[in-house]
N, CA, C and O atoms as a GROMACS GRO file, in nm:
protein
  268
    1UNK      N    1   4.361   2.607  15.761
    1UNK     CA    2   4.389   2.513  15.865
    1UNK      C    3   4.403   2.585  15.998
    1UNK      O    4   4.488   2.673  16.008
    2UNK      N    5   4.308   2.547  16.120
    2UNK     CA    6   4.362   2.592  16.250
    2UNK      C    7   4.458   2.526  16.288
    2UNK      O    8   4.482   2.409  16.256
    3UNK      N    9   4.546   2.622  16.388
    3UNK     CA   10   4.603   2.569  16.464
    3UNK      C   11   4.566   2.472  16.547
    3UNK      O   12   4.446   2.444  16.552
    4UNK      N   13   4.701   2.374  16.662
    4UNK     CA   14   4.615   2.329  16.707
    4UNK      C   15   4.610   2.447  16.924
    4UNK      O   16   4.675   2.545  16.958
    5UNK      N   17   4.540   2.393  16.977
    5UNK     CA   18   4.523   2.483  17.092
    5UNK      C   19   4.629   2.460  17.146
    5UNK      O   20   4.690   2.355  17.125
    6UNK      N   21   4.677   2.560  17.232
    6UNK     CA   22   4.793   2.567  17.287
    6UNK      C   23   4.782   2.546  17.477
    6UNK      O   24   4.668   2.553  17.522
    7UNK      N   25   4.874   2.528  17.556
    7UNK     CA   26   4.787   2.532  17.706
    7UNK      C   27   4.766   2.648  17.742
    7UNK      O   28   4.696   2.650  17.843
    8UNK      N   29   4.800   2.767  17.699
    8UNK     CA   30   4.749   2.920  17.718
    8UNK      C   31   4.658   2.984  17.649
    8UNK      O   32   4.647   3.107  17.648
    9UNK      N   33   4.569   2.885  17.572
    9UNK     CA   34   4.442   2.940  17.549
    9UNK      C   35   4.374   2.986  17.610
    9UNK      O   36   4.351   2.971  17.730
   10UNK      N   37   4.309   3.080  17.503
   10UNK     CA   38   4.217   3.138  17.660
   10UNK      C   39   4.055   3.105  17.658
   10UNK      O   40   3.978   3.088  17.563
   11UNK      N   41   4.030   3.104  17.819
   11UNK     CA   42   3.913   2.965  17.846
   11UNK      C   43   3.800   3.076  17.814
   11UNK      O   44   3.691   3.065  17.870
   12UNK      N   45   3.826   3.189  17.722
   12UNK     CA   46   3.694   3.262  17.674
   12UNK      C   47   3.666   3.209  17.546
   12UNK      O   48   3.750   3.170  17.465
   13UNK      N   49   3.469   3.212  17.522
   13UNK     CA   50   3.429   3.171  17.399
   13UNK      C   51   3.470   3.285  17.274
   13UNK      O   52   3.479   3.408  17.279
   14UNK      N   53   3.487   3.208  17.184
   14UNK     CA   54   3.525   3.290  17.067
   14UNK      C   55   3.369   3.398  17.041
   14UNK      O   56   3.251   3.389  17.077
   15UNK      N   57   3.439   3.482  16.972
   15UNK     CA   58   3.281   3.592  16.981
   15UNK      C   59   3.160   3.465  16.884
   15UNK      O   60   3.049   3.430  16.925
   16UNK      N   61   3.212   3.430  16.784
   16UNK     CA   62   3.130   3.372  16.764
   16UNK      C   63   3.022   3.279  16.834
   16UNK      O   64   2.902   3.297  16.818
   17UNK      N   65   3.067   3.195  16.901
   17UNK     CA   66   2.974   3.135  17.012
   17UNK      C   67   2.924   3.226  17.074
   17UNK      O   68   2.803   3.208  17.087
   18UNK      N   69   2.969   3.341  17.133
   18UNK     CA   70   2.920   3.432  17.240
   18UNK      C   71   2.768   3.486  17.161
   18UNK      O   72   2.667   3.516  17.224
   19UNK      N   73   2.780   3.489  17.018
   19UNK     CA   74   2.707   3.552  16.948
   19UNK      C   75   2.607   3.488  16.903
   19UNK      O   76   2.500   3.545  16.881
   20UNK      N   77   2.627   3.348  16.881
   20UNK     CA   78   2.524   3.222  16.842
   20UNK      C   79   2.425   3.207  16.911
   20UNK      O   80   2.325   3.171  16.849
   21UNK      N   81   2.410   3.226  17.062
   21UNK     CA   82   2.306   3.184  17.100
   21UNK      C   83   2.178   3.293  17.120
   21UNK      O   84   2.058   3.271  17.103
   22UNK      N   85   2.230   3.391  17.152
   22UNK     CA   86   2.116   3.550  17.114
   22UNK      C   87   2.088   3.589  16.992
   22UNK      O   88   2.036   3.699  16.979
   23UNK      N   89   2.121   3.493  16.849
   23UNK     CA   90   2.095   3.497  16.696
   23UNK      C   91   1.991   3.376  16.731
   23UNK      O   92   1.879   3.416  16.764
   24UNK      N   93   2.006   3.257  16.731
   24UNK     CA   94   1.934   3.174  16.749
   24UNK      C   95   1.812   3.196  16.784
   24UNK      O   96   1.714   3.172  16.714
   25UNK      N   97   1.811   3.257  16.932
   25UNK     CA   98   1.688   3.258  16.992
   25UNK      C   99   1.623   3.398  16.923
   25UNK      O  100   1.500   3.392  16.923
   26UNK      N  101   1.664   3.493  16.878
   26UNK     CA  102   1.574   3.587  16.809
   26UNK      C  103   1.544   3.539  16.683
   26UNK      O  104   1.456   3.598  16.620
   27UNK      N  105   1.618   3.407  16.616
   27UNK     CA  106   1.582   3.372  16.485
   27UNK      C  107   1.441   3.297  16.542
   27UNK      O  108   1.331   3.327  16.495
   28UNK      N  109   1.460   3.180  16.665
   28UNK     CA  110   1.324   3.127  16.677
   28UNK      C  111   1.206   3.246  16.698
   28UNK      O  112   1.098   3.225  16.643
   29UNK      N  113   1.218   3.347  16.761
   29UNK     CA  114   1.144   3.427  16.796
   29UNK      C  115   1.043   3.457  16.708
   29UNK      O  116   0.920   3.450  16.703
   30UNK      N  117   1.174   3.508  16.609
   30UNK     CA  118   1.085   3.582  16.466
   30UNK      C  119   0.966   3.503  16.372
   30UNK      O  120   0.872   3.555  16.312
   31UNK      N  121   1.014   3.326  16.382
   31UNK     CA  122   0.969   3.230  16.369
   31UNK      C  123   0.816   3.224  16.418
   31UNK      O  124   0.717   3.206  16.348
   32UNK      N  125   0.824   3.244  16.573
   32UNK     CA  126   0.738   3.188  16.654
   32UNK      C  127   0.631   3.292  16.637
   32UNK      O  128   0.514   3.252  16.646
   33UNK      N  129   0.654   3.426  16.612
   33UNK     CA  130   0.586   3.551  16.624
   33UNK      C  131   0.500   3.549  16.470
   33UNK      O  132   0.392   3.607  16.476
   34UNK      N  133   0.524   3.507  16.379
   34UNK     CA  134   0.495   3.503  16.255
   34UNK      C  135   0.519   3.641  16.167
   34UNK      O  136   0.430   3.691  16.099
   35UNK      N  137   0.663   3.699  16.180
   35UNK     CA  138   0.722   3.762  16.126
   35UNK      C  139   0.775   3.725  15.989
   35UNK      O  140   0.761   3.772  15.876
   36UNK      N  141   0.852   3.605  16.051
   36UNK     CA  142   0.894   3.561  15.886
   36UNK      C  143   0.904   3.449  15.868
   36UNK      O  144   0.937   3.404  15.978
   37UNK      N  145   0.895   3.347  15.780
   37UNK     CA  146   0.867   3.221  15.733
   37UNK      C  147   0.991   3.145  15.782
   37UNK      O  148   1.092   3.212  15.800
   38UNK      N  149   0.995   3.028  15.803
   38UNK     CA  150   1.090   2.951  15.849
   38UNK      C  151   1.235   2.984  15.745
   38UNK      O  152   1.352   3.002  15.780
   39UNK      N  153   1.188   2.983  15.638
   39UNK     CA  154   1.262   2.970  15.528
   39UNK      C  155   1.343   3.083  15.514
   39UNK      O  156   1.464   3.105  15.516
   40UNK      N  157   1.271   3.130  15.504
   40UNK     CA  158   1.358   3.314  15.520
   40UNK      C  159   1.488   3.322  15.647
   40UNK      O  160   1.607   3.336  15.622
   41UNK      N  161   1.415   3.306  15.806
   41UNK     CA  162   1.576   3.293  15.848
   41UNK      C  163   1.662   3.161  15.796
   41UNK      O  164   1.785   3.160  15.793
   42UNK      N  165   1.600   3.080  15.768
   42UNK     CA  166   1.725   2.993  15.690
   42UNK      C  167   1.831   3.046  15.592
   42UNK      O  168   1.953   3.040  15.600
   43UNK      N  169   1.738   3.110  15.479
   43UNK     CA  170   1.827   3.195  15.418
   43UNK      C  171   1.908   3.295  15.437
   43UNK      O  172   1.995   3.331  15.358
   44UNK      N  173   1.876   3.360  15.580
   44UNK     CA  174   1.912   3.494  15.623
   44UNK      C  175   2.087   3.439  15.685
   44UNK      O  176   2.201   3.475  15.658
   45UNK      N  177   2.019   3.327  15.787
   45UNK     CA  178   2.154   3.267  15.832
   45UNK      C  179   2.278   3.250  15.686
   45UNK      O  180   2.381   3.316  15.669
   46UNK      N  181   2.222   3.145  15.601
   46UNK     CA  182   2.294   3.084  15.506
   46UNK      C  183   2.380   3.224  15.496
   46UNK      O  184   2.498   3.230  15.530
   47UNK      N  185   2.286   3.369  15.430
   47UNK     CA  186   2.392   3.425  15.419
   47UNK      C  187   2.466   3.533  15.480
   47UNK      O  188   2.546   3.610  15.428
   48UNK      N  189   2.428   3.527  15.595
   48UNK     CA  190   2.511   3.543  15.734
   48UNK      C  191   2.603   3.487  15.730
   48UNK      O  192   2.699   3.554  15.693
   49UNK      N  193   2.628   3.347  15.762
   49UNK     CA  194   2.742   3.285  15.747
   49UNK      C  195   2.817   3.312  15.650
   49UNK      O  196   2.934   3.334  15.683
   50UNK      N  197   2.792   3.321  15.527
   50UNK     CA  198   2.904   3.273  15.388
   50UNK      C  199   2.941   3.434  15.401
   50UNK      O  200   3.053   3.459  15.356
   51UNK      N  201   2.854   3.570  15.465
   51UNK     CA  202   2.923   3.671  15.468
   51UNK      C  203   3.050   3.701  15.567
   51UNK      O  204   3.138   3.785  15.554
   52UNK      N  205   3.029   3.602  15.669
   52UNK     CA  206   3.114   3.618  15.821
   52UNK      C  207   3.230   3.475  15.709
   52UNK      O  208   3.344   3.518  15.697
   53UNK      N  209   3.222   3.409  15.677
   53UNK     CA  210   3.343   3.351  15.625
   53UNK      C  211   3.412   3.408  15.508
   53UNK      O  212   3.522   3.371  15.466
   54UNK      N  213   3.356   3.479  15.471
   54UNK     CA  214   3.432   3.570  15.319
   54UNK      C  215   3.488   3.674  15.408
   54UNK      O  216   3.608   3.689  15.389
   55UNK      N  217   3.433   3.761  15.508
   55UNK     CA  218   3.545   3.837  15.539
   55UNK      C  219   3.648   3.812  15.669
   55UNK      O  220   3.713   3.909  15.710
   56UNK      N  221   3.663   3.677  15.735
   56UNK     CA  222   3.746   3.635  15.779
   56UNK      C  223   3.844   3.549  15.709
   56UNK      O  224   3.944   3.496  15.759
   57UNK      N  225   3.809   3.542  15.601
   57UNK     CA  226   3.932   3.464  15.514
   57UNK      C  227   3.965   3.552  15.373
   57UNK      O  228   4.052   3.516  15.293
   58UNK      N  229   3.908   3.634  15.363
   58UNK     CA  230   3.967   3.746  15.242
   58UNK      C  231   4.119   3.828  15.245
   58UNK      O  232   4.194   3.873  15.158
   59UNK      N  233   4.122   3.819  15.404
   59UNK     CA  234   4.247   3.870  15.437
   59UNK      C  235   4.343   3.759  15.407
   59UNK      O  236   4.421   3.762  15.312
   60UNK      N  237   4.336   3.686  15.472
   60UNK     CA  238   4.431   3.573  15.397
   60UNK      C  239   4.450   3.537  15.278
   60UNK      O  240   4.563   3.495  15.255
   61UNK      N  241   4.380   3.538  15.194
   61UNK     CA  242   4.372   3.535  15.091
   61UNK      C  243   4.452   3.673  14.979
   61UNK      O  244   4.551   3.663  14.907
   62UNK      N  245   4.382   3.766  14.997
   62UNK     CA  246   4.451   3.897  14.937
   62UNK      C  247   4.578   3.878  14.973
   62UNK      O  248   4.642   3.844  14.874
   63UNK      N  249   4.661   3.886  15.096
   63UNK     CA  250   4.778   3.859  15.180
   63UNK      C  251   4.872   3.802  15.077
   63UNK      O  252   4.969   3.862  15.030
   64UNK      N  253   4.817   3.621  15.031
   64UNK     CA  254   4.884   3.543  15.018
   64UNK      C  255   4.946   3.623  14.836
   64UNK      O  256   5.060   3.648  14.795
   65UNK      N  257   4.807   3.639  14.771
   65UNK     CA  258   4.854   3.642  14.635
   65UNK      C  259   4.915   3.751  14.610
   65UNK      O  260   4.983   3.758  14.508
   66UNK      N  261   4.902   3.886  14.717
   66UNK     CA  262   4.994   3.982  14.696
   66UNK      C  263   5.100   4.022  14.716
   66UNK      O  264   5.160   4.102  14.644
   67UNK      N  265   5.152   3.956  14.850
   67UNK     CA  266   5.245   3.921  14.924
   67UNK      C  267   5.366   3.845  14.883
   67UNK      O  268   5.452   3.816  14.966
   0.00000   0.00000   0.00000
């Protein structure tokens, strides 16, 4: 669960966004260039993501049950 925002947040994008849009456009790139099949960065993302959420929540996790 996130929190919710506080009024001293800060008005910077999380790296993630900062990072989304220069992945994107080299994913269309690679696309457009005929490097690699549509499908492939689909998959590449898919497991991009599930790797960037396993190790931002592993810590919490290990934490909780050892702790």
């Amino acid at each position: 669960m996130r929190p919710a925002p506080t009024p001293h947040a800060s008005p910077a994008p999380s790296p993630c966004r900062a990072c989304a849009v220069p992945t994107a456009m080299v994913a269309l790139e690679r696309v457009q260039s005929g490097a690699h099949y549509p499908s492939d960065v689909a998959a590449g993302a898919v497991i991009g993501l599930a790797g960037a959420w396993l190790t931002r929540h592993s810590l919490r996790v290990i934490l909780r049950h050892w702790l």
